[in-house]
N, C-alpha and C positions, 0 to 999 in steps of 0.2 A: 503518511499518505501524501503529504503536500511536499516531500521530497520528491514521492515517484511519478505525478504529477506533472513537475516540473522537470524533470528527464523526460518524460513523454513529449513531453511540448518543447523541450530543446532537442531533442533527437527528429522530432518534425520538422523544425525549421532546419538543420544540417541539410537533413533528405530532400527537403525541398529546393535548397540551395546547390545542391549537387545535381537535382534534377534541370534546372536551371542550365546547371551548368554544360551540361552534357546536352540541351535541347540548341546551347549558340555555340558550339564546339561541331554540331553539325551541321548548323549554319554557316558558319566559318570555312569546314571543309565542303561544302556543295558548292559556294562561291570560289573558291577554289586559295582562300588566305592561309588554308593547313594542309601540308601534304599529307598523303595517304598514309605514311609511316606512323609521321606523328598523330594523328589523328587516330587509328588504330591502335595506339600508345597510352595515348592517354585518356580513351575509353576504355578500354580496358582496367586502367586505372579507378575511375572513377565507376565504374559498371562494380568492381569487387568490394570498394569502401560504400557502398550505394548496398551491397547487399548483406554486410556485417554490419551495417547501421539498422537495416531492415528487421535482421537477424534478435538484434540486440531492442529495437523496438518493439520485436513482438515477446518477447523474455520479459521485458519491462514492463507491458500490458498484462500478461499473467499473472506476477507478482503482484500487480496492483488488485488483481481479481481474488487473488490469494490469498489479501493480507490478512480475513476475519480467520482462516485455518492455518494460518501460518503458525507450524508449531514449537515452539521453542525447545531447548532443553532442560532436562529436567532439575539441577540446579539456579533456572532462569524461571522456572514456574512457579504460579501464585499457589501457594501453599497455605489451606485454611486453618486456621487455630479454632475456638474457642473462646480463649482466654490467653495470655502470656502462660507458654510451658505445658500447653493444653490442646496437644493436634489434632486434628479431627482427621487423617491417613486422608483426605482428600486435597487434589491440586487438575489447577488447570494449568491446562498447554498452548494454549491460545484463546482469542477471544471468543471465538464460539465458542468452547468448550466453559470460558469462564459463564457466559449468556445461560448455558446450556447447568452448570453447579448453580449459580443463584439463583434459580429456578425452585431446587431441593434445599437450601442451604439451612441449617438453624439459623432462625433470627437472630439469635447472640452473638452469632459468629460473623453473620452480618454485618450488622452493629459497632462489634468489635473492629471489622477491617476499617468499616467506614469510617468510625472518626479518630481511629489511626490515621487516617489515609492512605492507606496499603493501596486500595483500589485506585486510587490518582495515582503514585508512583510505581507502581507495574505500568500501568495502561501507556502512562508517561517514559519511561526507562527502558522497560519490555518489546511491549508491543509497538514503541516510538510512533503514540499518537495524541502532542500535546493539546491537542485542540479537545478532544474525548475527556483527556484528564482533567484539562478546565470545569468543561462542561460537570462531570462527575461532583469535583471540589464544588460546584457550587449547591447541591443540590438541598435542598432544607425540607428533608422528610424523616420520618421515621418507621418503626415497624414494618410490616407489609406494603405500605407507601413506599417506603425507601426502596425494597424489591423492585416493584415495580416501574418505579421510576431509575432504576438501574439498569433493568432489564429493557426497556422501550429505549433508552437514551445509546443501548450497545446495540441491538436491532437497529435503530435505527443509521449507524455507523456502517456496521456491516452494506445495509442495503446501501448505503450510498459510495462503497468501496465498490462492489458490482455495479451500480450503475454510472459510477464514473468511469471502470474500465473500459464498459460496453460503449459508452459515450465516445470514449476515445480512441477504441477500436474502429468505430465506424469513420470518424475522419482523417484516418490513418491510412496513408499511401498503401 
């Protein structure tokens, strides 16, 4: 998340450097220090990389809204066991979906991922959300506590991937 973030907020300051740009380039040609050729030249210029940045900012804000459904492939999915050698034919493909099986999971199985650490390194490798998987690795519960406090700690992630998006959408040229 703090990858896409920080592309949103470097592709704002480009656009708004570009915006900049193209506001004293008119300046420039009204006082009369750029002629009409160039001046027509290299707005143009600037007018096309001003709208594949645009482009590419709002692709990146999506993504960013995306990321609790983003769904992986199915050799990249969390695969629940049991036990070692004991599958349970169930997997998720993303993080809702994982929010969404912990909800029904057996507690063994639970149990099981947790202090493997399955669920820190998906969340960590997978889903590429070191900050979630921290939080997860830290968590000191057990049984139906542990659910719970799985389940509120992914909730509460997802909501903050949308409303970061939306956040960022709204100050988005």
């Amino acid at each position: 998340m703090k990858s896409l973030m920080r592309r949103v907020e470097e592709l704002r300051r480009v656009i708004s450097t570009i915006e900049s740009t193209i506001a004293k380039l008119r300046v420039m040609h009204a006082s009369g220090e750029v002629n009409e050729k160039r001046f027509k030249r290299d707005l143009k210029a600037l007018n096309l990389g001003l709208k594949s940045l645009r482009e590419e900012l709002e692709t990146t804000l999506t993504n960013l809204y995306s990321l609790a459904d983003r769904r992986c492939r199915f050799e990249e999915a969390f695969h629940f066991y049991r036990d070692i050698g004991k599958p349970l034919n169930l997997s998720a493909f993303s993080l809702n979906d994982l929010r969404e099986k912990l909800a029904v999971l057996p507690i063994d199985s639970l149990e099981f991922h947790f202090h493997r650490g399955d669920f820190t390194a998906w969340i960590r490798d997978v889903i590429e959300d070191p900050e979630l998987a921290k939080e997860i690795a830290e968590i000191k519960a057990k049984g139906e506590s542990l659910r719970r406090k799985l389940i509120q700690l992914i909730s509460e992630r997802i909501k903050t991937y949308k409303e970061e998006s939306n956040r960022l959408s709204e100050l988005s040229p």
